[in-house]
N, C-alpha and C positions, 0 to 999 in steps of 0.2 A: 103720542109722546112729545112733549113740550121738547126745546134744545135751547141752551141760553144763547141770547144773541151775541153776535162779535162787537167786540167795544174797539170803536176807535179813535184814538187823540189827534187832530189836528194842529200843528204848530207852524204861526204866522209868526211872521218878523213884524208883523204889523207898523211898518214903519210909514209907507207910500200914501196907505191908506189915511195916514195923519197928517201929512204933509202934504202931499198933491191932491189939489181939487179934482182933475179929470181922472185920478185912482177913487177917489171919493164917489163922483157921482158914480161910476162903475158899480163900487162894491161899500154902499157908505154904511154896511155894518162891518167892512173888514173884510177881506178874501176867506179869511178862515173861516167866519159866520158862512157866509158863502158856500167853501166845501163842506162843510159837518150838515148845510140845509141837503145838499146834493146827496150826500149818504143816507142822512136818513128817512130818504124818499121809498130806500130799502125798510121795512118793517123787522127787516131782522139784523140791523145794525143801529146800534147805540154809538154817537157823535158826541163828541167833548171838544172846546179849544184848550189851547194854550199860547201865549204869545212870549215874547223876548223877552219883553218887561218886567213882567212876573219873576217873583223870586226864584233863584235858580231855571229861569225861565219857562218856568210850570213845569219843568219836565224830573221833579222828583224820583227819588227811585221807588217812592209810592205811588207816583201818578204813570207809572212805566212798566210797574209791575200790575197797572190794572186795566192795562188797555192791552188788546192782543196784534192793534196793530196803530203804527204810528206814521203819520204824513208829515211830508216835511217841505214849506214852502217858504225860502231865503233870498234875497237877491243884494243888497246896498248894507245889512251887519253884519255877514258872514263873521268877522273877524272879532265881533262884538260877544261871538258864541262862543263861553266859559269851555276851557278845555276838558275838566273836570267834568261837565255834564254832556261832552263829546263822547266820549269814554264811557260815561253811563251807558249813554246810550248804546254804544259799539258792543258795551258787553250782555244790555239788554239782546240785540238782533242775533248775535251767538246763542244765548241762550234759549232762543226760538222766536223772539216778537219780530211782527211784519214789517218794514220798511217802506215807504211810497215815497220816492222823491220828484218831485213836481217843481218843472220848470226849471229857474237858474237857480236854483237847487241843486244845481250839476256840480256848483263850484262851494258847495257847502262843505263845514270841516269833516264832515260827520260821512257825507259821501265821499269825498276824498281819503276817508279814513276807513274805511271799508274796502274801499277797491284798489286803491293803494296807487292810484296814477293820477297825472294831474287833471284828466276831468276838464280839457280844454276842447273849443270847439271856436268856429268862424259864426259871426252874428252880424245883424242887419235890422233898426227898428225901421221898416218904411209900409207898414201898415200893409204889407203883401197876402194875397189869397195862400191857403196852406190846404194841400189835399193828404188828408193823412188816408195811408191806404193799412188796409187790414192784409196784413202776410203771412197770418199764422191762423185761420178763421179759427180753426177747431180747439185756439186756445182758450181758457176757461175766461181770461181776462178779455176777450172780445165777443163774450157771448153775445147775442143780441143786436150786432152793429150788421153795418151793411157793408160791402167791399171795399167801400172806400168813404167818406166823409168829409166836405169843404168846410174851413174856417173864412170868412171874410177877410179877417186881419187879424196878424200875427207876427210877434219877432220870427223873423229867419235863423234858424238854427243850423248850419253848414257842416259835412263831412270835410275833414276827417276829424271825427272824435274819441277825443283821447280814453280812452276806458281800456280795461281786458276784455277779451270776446267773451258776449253774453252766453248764459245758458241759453236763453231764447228771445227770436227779435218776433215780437209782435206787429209793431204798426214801422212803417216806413215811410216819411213825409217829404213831397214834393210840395217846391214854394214857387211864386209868381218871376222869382229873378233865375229859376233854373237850376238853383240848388236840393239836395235832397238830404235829408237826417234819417239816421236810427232814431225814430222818435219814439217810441215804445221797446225797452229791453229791459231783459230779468236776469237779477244775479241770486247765489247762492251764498250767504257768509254763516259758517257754522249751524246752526241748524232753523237760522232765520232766514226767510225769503225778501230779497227786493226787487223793485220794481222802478223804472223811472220812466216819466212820462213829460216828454218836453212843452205840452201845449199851455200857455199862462201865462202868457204876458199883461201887467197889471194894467196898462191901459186900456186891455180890450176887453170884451164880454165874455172870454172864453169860457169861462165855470158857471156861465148861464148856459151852455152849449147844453143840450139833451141829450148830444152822442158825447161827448166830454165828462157829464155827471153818472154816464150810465158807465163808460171804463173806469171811475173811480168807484163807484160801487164793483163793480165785479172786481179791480183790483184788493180790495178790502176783502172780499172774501175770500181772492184766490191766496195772499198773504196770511192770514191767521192760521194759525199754528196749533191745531186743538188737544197737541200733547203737551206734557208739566212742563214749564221752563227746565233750564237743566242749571243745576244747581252749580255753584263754585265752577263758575265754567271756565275761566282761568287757569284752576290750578292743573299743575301735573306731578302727583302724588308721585314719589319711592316706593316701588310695588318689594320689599324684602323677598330674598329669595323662598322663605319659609311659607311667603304669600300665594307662587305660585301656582297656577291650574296643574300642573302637572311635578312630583319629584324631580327637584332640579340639588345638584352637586355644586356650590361654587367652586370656582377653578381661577387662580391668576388673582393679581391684584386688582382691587378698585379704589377708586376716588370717596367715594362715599360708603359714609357708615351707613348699615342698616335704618331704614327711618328718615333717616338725616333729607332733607331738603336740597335739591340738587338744581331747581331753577328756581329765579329769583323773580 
């Protein structure tokens, strides 16, 4: 029995990669070319980009409703990202599509707007060794790895970070100046899964890493959601008492008519 593959949309800010040569030689087809090559090293995941530039910056509510899960790598236009297509998307991850936010990604509207905190943390570029350690093996998103994993060179990403406590902390990163990060943890926003994973810093080779493109594939597939989106998932309907599961009597006064719309 065949099963269709999980589709997923990568969205670059593509910004670094046009303006700085040492982002260029890195990744001189773009970061995002870069992750979607990493994914589809899986045979059972379908890769697409999208970048900033692009109209409504590719992230229609066609291109959203056809991918089951969506990565998201930001760092210098946060603020450059349409609020209108923040919101799509928030209401896409509700609705069950996957989230992956990767790197300074942390400080994106779209993260920010899901967890509802500000998503700050202590930082450091000085090209330090980073040992991300695996804290959770038996989790789906660490299948494969080994206890622990060194990066050469990485921004330093420092405790305390600003978030709500995750559903689950996957990896846990020690760096060369003696700081440590939650660098892998998973959150839950309405019936979508996320995920953020701090390692990407644009000057370095980190999404040439084998253990780095092998947690973005398993993140892809622990993210996909293989039941229907859920429809109108905003609203909250006026259930009439005639509606109810069980004979109900109304008793006392109400604000609302039968039907009538009660949030706005």
């Amino acid at each position: 029995m065949s099963t269709s593959p999980v589709k997923a949309l990568v969205w670059g800010e593509n910004f670094h990669e046009q303006e700085n040569k040492l982002v260029r030689e890195v990744y001189p087809d773009g970061m995002h070319a870069c992750i979607a090559a990493a994914l589809a090293e899986d045979p059972g995941i379908e890769a697409a980009t999208a970048t900033l530039q692009e109209p409504e910056h590719g992230l229609t509510a066609e291109a959203l409703a056809a991918h089951d899960v969506l990565l998201w790598w930001g760092h210098a236009k946060h603020g450059e990202v349409a609020d209108e297509v923040v919101e799509r998307v928030a209401a896409s991850v509700w609705a069950g599509m996957g989230l992956i936010v990767l790197h300074s990604g942390h400080f994106a509207k779209i993260f920010k707007r899901l967890l509802g905190t500000p998503c700050n943390l202590s930082w450091r570029e000085a090209g330090e060794k980073e040992r991300v350690w695996t804290v959770n093996p038996r989790h789906p998103i660490a299948a494969g790895l080994p206890p622990s994993f060194v990066l050469p060179q990485e921004e330093m990403y420092g405790e305390p970070f600003g978030i709500p406590e995750p559903l689950e902390t996957v990896f846990v990163s020690w760096f060369e100046g003696g700081e440590v990060f939650r660098s892998g943890v998973t959150f839950r926003r309405g019936a979508g899964s996320i995920f953020y994973f701090q390692p990407g810093h644009e000057v370095y080779p980190t999404y040439h890493d084998p253990h780095v493109r092998q947690v973005l594939r398993n993140a892809v597939r622990w993210a996909a959601n293989p039941q229907p989106r859920i429809e109108k998932v905003t609203d909250a309907p006026n259930v009439p008492a005639a509606s109810a599961p069980e004979p109900l009597t109304e008793r006392g006064p109400k604000l609302h008519a039968a039907g009538e719309e009660g949030f706005k």
